[in-house]
VOMIFI-313629 format. One record per residue (C-alpha): x, y, z; residue in three letters. Coordinates in Angstrom, 3 decimals. Layout:
BEGIN
<east = X north = Y up = Z res = ALA>
...
This chain:
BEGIN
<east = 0.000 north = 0.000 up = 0.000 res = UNK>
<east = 2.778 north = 2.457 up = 0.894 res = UNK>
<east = 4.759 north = 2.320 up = -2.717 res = UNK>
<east = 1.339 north = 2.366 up = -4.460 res = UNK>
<east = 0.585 north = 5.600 up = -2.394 res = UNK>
<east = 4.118 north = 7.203 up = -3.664 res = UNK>
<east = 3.521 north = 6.429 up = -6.985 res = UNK>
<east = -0.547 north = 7.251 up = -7.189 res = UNK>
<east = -1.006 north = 10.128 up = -5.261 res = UNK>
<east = -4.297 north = 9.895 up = -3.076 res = UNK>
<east = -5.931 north = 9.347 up = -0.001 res = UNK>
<east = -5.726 north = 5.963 up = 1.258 res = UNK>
<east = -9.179 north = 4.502 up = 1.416 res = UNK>
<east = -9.970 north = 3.499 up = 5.435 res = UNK>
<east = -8.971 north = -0.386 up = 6.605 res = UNK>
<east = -11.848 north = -0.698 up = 9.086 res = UNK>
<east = -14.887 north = -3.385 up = 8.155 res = UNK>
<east = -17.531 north = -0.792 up = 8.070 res = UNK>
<east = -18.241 north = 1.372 up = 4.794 res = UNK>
<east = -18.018 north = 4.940 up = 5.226 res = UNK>
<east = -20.578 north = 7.832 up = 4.240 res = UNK>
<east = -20.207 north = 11.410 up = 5.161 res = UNK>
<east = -22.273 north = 14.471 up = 4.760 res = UNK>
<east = -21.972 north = 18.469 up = 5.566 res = UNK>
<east = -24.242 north = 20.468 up = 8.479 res = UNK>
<east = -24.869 north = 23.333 up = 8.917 res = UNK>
<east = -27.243 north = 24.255 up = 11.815 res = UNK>
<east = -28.376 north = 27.692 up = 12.253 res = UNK>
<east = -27.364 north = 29.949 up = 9.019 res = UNK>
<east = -25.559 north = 32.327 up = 11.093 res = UNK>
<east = -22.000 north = 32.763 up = 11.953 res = UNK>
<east = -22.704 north = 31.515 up = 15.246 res = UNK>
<east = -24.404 north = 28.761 up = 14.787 res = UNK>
<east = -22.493 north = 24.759 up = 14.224 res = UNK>
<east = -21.041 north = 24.017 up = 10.538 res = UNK>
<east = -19.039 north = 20.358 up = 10.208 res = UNK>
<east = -18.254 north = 18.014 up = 7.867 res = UNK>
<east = -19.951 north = 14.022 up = 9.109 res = UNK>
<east = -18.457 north = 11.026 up = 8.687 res = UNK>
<east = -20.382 north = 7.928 up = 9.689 res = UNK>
<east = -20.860 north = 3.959 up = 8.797 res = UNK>
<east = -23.023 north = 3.605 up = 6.508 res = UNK>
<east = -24.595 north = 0.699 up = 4.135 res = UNK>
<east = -22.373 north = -0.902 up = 1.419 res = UNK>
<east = -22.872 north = 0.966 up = -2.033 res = UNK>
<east = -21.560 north = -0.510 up = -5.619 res = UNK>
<east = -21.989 north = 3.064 up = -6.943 res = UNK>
<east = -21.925 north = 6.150 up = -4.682 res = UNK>
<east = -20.794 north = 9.883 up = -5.445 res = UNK>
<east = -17.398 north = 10.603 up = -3.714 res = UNK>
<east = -17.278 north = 14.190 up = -2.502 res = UNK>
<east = -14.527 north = 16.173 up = -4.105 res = UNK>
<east = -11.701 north = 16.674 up = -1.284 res = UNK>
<east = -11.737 north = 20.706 up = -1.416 res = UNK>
<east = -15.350 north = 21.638 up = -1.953 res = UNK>
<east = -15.337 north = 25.102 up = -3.368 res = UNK>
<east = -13.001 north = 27.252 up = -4.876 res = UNK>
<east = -13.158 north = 29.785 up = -2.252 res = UNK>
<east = -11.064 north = 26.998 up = 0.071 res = UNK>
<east = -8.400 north = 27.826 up = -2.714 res = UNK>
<east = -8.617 north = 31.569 up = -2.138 res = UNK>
<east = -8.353 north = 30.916 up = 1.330 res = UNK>
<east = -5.147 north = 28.315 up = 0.951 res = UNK>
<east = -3.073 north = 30.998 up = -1.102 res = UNK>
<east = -4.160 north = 33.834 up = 1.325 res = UNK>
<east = -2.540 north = 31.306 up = 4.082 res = UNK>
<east = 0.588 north = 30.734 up = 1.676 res = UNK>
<east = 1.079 north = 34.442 up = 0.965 res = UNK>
<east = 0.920 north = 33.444 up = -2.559 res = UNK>
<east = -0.974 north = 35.572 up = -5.485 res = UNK>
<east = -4.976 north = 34.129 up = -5.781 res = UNK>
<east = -5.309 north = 33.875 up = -9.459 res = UNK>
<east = -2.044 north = 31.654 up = -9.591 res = UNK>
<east = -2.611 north = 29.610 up = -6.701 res = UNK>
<east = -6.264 north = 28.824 up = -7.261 res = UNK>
<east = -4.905 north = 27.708 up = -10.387 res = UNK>
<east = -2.119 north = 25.678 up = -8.987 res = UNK>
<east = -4.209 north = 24.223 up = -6.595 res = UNK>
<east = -7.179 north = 23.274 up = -9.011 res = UNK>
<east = -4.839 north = 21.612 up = -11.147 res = UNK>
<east = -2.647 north = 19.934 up = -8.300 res = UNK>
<east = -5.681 north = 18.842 up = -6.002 res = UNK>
<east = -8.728 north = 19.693 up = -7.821 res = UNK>
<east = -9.435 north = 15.961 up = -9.002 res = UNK>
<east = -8.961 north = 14.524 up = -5.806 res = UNK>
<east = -11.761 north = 12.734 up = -3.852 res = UNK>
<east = -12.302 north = 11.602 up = -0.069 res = UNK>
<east = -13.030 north = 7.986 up = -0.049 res = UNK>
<east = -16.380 north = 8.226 up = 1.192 res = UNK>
<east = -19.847 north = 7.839 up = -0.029 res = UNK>
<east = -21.400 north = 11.354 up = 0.000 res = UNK>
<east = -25.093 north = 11.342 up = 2.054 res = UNK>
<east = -24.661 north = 7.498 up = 2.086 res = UNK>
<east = -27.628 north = 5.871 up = 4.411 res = UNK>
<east = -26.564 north = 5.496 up = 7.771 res = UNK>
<east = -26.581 north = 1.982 up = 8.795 res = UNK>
<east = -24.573 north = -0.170 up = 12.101 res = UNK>
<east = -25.942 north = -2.462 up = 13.934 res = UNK>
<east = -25.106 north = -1.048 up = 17.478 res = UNK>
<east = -24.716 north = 2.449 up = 18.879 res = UNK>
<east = -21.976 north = 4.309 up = 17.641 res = UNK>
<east = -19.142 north = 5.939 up = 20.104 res = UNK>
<east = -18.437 north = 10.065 up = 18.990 res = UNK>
<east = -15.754 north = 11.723 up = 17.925 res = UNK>
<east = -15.653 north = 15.893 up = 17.619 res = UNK>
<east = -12.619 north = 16.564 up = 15.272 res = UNK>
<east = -10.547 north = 19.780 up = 15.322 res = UNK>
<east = -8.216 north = 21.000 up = 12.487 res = UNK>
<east = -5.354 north = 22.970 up = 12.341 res = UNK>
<east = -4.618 north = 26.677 up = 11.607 res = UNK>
<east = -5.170 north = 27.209 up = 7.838 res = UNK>
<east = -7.484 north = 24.103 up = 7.355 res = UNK>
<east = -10.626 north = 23.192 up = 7.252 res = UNK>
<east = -13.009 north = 20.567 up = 7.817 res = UNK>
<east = -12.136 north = 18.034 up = 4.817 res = UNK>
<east = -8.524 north = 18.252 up = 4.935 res = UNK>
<east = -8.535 north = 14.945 up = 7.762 res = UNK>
<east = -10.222 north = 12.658 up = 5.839 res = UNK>
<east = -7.758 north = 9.832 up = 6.213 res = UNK>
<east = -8.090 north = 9.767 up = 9.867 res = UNK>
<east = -12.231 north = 10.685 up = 10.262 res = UNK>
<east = -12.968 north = 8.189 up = 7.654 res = UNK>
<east = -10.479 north = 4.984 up = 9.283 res = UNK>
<east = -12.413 north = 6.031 up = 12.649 res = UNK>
<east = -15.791 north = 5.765 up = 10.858 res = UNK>
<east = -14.941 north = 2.526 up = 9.051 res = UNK>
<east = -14.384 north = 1.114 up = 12.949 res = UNK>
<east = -17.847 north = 1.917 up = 13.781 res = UNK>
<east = -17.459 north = 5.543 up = 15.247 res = UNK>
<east = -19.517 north = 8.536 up = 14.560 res = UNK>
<east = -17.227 north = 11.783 up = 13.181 res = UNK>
<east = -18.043 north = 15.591 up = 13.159 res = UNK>
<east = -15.349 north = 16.839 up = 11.897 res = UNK>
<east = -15.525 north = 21.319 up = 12.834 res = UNK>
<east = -14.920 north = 23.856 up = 10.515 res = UNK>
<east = -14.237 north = 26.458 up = 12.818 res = UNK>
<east = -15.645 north = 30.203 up = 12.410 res = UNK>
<east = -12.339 north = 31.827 up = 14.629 res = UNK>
<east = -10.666 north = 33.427 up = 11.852 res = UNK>
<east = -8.202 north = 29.937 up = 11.745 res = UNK>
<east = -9.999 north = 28.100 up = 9.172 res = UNK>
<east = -8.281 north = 29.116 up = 5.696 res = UNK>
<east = -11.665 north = 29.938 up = 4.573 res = UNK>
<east = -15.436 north = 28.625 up = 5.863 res = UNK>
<east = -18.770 north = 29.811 up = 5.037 res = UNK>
<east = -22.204 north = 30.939 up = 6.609 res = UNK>
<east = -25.378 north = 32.947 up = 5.491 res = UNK>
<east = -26.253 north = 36.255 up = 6.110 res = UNK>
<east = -30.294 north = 37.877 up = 5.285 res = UNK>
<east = -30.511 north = 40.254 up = 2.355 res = UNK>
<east = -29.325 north = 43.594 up = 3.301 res = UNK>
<east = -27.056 north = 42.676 up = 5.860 res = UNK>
<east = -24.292 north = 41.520 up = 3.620 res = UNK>
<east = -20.703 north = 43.150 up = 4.845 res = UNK>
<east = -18.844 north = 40.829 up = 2.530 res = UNK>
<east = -20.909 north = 41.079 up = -0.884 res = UNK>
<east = -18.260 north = 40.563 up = -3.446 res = UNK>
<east = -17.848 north = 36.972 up = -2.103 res = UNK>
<east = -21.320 north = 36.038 up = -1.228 res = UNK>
<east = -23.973 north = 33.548 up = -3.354 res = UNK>
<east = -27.118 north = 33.032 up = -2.727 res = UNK>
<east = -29.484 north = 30.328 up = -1.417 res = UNK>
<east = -33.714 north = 31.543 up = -1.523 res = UNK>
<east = -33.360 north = 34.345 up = 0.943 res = UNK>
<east = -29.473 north = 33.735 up = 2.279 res = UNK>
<east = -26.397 north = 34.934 up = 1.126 res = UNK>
<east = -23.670 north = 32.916 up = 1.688 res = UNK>
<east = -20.519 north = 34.061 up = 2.787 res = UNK>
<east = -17.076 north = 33.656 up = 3.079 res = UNK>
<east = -14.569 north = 34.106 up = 6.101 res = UNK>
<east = -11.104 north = 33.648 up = 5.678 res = UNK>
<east = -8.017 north = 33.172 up = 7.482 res = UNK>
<east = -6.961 north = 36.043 up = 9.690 res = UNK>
<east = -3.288 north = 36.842 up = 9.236 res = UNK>
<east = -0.846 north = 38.691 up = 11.902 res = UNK>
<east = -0.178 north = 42.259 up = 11.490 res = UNK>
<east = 2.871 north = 43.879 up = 12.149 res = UNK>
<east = 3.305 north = 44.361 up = 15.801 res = UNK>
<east = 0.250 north = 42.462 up = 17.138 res = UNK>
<east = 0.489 north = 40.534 up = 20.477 res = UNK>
<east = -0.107 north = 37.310 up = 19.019 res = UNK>
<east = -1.193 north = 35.606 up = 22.679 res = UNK>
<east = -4.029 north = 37.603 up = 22.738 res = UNK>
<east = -5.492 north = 36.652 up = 19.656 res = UNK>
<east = -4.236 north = 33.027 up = 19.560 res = UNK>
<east = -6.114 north = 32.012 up = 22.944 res = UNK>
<east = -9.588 north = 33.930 up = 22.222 res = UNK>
<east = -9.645 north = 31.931 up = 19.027 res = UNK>
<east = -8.830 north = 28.705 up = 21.134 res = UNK>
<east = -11.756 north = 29.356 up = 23.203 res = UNK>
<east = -13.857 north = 29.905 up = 20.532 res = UNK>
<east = -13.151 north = 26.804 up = 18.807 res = UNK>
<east = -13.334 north = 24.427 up = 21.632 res = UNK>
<east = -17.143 north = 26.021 up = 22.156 res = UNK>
<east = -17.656 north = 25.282 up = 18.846 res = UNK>
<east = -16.133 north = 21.762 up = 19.322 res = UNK>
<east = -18.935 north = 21.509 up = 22.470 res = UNK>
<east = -21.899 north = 22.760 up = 20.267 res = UNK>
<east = -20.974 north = 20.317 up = 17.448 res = UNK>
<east = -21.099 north = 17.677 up = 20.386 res = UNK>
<east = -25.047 north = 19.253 up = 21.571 res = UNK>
<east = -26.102 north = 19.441 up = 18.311 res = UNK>
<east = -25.096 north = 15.451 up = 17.876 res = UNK>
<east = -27.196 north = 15.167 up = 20.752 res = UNK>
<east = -30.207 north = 16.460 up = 19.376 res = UNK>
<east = -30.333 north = 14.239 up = 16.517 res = UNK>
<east = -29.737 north = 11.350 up = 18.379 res = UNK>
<east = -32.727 north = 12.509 up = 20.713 res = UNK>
<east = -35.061 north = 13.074 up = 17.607 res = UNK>
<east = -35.205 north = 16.028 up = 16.887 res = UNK>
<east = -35.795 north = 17.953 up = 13.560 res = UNK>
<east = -32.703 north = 18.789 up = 11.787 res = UNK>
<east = -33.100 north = 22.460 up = 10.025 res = UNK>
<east = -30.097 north = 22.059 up = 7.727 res = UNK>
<east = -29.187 north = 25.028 up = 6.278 res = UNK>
<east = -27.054 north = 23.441 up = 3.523 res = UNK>
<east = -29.137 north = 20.906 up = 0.168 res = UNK>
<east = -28.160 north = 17.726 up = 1.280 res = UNK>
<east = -29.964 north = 14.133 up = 0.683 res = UNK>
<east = -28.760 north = 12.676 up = 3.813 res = UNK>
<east = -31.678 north = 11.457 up = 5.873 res = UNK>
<east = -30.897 north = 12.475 up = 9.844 res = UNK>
<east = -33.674 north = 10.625 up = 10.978 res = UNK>
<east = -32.113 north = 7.548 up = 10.389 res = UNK>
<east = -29.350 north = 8.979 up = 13.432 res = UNK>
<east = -31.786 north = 9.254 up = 16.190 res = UNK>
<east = -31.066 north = 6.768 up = 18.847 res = UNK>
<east = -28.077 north = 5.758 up = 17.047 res = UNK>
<east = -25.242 north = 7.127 up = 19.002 res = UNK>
<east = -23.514 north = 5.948 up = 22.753 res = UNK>
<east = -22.914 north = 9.464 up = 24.540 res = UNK>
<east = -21.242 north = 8.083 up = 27.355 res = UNK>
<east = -18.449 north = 7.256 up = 24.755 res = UNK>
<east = -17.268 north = 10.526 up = 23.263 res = UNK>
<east = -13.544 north = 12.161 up = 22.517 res = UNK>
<east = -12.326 north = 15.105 up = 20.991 res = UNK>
<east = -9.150 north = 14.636 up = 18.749 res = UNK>
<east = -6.988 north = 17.566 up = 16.952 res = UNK>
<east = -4.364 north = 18.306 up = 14.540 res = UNK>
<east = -1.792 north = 21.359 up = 15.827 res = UNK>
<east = -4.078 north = 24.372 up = 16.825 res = UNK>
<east = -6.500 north = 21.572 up = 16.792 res = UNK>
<east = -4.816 north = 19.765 up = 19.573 res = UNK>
<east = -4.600 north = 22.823 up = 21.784 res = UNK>
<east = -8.385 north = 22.769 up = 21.367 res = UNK>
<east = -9.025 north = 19.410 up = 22.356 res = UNK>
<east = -6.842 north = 20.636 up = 25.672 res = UNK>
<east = -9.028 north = 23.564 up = 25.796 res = UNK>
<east = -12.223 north = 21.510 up = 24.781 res = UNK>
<east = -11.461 north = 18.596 up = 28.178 res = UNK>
<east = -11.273 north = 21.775 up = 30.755 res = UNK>
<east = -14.902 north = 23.109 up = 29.420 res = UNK>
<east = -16.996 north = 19.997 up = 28.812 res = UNK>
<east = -16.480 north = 16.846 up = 30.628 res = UNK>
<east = -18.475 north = 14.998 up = 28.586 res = UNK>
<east = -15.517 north = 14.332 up = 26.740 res = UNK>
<east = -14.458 north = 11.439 up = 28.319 res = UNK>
<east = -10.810 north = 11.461 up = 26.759 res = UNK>
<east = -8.885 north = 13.648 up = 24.173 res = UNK>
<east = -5.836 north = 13.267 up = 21.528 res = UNK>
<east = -3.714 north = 15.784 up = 20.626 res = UNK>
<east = -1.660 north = 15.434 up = 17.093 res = UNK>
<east = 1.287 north = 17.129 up = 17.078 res = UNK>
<east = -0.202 north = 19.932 up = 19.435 res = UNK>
<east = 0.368 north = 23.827 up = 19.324 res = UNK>
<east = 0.841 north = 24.534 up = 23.220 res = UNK>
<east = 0.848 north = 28.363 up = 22.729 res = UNK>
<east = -2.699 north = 29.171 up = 22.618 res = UNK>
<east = -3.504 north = 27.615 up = 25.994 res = UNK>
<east = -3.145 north = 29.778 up = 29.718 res = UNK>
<east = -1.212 north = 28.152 up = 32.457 res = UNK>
<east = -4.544 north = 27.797 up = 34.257 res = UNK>
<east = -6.581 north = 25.716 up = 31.561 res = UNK>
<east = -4.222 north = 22.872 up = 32.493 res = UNK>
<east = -5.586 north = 21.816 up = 36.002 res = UNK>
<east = -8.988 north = 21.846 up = 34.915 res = UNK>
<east = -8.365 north = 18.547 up = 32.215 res = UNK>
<east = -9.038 north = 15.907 up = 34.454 res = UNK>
<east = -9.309 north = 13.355 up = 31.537 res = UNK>
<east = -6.788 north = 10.892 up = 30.028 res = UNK>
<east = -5.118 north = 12.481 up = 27.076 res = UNK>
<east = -2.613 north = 11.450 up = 24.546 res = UNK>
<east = 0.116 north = 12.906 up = 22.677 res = UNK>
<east = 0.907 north = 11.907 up = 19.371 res = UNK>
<east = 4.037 north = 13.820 up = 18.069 res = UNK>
<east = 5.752 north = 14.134 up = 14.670 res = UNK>
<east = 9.551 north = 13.988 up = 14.718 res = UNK>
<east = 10.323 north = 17.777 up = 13.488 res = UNK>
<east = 7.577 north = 20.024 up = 14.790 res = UNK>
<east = 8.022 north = 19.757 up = 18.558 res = UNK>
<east = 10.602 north = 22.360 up = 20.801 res = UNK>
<east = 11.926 north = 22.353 up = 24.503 res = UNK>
<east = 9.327 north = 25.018 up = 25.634 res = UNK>
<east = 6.467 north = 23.037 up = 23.773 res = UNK>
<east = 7.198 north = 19.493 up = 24.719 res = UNK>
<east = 7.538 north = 21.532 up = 28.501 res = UNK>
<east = 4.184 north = 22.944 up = 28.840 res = UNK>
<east = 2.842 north = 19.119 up = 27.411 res = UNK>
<east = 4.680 north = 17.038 up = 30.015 res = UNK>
<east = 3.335 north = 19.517 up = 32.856 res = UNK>
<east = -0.499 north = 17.834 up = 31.615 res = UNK>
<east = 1.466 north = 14.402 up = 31.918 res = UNK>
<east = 2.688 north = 14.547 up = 35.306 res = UNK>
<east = -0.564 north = 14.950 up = 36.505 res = UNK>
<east = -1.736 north = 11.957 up = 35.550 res = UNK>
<east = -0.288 north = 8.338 up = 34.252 res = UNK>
<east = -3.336 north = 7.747 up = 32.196 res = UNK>
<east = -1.707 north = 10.626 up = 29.423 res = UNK>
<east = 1.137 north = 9.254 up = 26.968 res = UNK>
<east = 3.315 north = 11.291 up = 24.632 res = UNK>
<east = 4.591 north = 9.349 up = 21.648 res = UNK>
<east = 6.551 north = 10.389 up = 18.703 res = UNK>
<east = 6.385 north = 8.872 up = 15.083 res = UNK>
<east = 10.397 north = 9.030 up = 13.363 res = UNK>
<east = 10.528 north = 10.209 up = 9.880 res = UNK>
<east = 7.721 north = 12.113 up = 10.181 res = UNK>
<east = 6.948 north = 16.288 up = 9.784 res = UNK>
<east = 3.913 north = 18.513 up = 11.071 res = UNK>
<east = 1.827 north = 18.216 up = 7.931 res = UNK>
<east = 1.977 north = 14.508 up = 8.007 res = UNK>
<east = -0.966 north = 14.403 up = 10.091 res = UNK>
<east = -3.132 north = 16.313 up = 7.225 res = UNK>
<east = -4.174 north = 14.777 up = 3.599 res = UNK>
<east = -1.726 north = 17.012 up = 1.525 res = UNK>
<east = 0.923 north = 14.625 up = 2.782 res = UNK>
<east = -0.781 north = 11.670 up = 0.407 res = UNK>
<east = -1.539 north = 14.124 up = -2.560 res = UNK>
<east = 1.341 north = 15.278 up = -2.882 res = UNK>
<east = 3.909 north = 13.347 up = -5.385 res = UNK>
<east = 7.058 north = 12.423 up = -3.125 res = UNK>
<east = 10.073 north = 14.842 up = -4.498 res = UNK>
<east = 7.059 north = 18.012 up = -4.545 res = UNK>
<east = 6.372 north = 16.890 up = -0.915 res = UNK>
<east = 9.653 north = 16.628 up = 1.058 res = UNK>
<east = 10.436 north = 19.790 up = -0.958 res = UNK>
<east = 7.151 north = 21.615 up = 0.714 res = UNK>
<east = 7.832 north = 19.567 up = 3.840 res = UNK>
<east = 4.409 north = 18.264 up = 3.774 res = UNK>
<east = 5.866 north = 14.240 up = 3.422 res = UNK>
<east = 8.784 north = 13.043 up = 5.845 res = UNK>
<east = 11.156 north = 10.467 up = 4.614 res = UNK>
<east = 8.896 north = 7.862 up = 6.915 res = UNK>
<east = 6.037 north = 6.610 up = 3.895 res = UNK>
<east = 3.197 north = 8.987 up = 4.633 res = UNK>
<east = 0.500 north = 5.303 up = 4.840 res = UNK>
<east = 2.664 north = 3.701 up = 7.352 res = UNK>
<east = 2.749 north = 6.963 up = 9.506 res = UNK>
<east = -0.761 north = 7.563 up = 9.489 res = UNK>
<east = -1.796 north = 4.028 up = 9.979 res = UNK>
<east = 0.531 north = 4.132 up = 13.169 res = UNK>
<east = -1.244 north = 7.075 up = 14.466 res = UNK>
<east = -5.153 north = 5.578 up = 13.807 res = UNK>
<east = -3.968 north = 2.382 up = 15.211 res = UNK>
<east = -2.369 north = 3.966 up = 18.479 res = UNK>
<east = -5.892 north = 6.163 up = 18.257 res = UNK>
<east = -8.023 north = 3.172 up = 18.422 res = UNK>
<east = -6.213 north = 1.522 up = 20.894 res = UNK>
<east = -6.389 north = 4.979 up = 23.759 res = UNK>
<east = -9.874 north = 5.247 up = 22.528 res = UNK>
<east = -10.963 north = 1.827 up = 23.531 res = UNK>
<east = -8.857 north = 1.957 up = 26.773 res = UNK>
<east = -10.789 north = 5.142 up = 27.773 res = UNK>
<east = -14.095 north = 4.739 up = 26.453 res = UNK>
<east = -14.845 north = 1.191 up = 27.903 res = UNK>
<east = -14.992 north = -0.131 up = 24.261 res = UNK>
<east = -15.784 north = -3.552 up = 23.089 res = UNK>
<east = -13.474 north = -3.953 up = 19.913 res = UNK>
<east = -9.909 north = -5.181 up = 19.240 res = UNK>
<east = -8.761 north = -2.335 up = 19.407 res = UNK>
<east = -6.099 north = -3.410 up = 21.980 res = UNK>
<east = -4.245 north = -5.236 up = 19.228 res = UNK>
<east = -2.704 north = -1.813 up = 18.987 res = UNK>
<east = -1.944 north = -1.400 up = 22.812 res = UNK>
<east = 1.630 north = -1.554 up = 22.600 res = UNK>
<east = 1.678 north = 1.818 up = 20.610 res = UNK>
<east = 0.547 north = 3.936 up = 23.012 res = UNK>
<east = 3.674 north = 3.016 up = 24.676 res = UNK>
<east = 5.418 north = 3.795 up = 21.744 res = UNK>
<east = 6.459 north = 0.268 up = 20.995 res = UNK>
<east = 7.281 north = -0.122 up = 17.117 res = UNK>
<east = 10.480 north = 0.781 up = 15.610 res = UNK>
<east = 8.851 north = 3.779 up = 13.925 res = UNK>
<east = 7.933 north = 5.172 up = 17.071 res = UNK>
<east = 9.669 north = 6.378 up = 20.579 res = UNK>
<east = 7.822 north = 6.804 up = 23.698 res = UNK>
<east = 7.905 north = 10.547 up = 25.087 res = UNK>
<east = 9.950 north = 13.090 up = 22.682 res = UNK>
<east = 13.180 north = 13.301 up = 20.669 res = UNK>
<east = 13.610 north = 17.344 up = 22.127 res = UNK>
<east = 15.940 north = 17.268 up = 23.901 res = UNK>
<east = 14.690 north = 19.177 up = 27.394 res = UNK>
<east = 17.356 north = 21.816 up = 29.540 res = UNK>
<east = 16.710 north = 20.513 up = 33.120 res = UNK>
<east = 15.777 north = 23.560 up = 34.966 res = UNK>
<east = 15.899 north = 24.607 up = 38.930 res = UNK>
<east = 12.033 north = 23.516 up = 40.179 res = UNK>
């Protein structure tokens, strides 16, 4: 699978027994209300519509404004790099398992958005779990969407319009020259883990019943949800800013009964959101991203408590958490550092598998997951347990 995923660009299809549907929400038009990409198990289809992996073109605009790079070339290098490329999922596919489905609230990165984790929210829906996967309103997201009535457009050149809605487009908000970048970084934290709990209530609803007012022309049936999910088995997992949100996320709602962080960006978090996580978390680190002062402010959330691990993936970079890292041809992606020299497959499988396994230990699940126990110890010769930083000892 690995050599066929160097030479073939594309996202790996999910291992897991269960086929894989997913869908788009958006609850309450405005930009307050819950917007998330669904992944879910759903019945075996011979033909089914796979959802394009960047779903408008305004997710370009919003890519280059994140690159720094002129729009009119880099929608056009990014059409014609990624514009062919599909999730491997069956778009508003029925829902169907035969027993309640555990639930996992996703969080990406800064300069994402809610499709770019497909590889990992569609292995965890092929293993029977339920996925909303946040596209976050903060200002992080490289570009996201809500509507707006007539007449109260601010952002007209890049709305459209749906009956009485305009839809429009947010993108990412870049530093200006001599901002405090604390500041912003944590308000935008606690935004997104509220958004990561009101993804989780609005899961709730639907699995209570009631009527789903989605804003967005979809075919997927929600009524076929209610009753269908376990929520006294839910996580929150994240990518980078992501993973400082699941942090953020555990100290708000303790629903969440357990968190993982991928490759987490420590910075956005106060010193005082740490004793308030009183669930098990996990760390699961690339081999180039982390620093002393990061990996510090992590192992502070470890010592508290043996249930949390840190593990680090060799041959691995930041971006090899995201699905540019299997879309991207090999020599293009060590030279844009978004593929390390470890094969992209083999690192991501090692991180789903070590997922599965902390998942099951922490949300009383009945699978085999545990197959994959030894990883969270960081036993595989692609992995170490703790960090590769080395840490300065300092006077306590």
């Amino acid at each position: 699978m690995g050599n066929t995923s160097c030479n073939h660009p594309g996202i790996p299809p999910p291992q897991g027994p269960k086929a894989v549907g997913c869908t788009d929400l958006m609850m309450d038009h405005t930009v307050q209300g819950s917007f998330f990409r669904l992944y879910y198990p759903c019945q075996k289809m011979d033909k089914a519509e796979m959802p394009a992996w960047i779903p408008n073109r305004e997710y370009f605009n919003g890519l280059t404004d994140f690159m720094k790079i002129n729009r009119t070339f880099g929608e056009g290098m990014f059409n014609f790099l990624f514009g062919s490329v599909k999730i491997p999922a069956h778009l508003d596919a029925p829902f169907h398992s035969n027993e309640k489905c555990p639930v996992i609230i996703f969080s990406h990165g800064l300069g994402a958005f809610r499709t770019l984790y497909s590889a990992i929210c569609t292995e965890l829906a092929s293993r029977g779990f339920i996925v909303a996967s946040v596209e976050h309103r903060d200002e992080s997201a490289s570009a996201t969407c809500y509507f707006g009535e007539k007449g109260e457009s601010q952002h007209a050149p890049n709305a459209s319009i749906l009956g009485d809605l305009l839809m429009e487009w947010i993108y990412v908000r870049m530093l200006q020259p001599g901002e405090q970048e604390f500041p912003i970084r944590n308000q935008q934290v606690t935004q997104r883990a509220d958004e990561c709990v009101r993804a989780l209530s609005r899961l709730a609803d639907i699995n209570s019943g009631l009527p789903v007012q989605n804003v967005l022309q979809t075919q997927f049936d929600w009524t076929t949800l209610q009753n269908s999910m376990d929520l006294s088995k839910v996580a929150v997992i994240g990518h980078s800013f992501g993973g400082a949100t699941v942090l953020e996320a555990l100290a708000k709602e303790t629903q969440f009964k357990c968190g993982v962080a991928l490759d987490a960006w420590m910075f956005p978090l106060k010193d005082d959101t740490f004793p308030r996580i009183k669930q098990p978390v996990f760390f699961i680190n690339s081999w180039s991203f982390q620093w002393p002062e990061n990996v510090k402010r992590i192992e502070t959330l470890l010592a508290a408590d043996a249930r949390r691990k840190m593990i680090t993936i060799r041959g691995t970079m930041h971006q090899s958490f995201p699905d540019f890292t299997f879309v991207t041809r090999e020599c293009i992606g060590k030279l844009t550092k978004l593929r390390g020299d470890l094969d992209p497959v083999v690192a991501i499988n090692l991180s789903n598998e070590a997922t599965l396994a902390f998942l099951q230990r922490h949300l009383g699940l009945e699978k085999d997951f545990n197959q994959w126990d030894r990883l969270i110890d960081g036993e595989d010769e692609n992995l170490i347990p703790g960090t590769n930083v080395p840490l300065l000892q300092s006077a306590m």
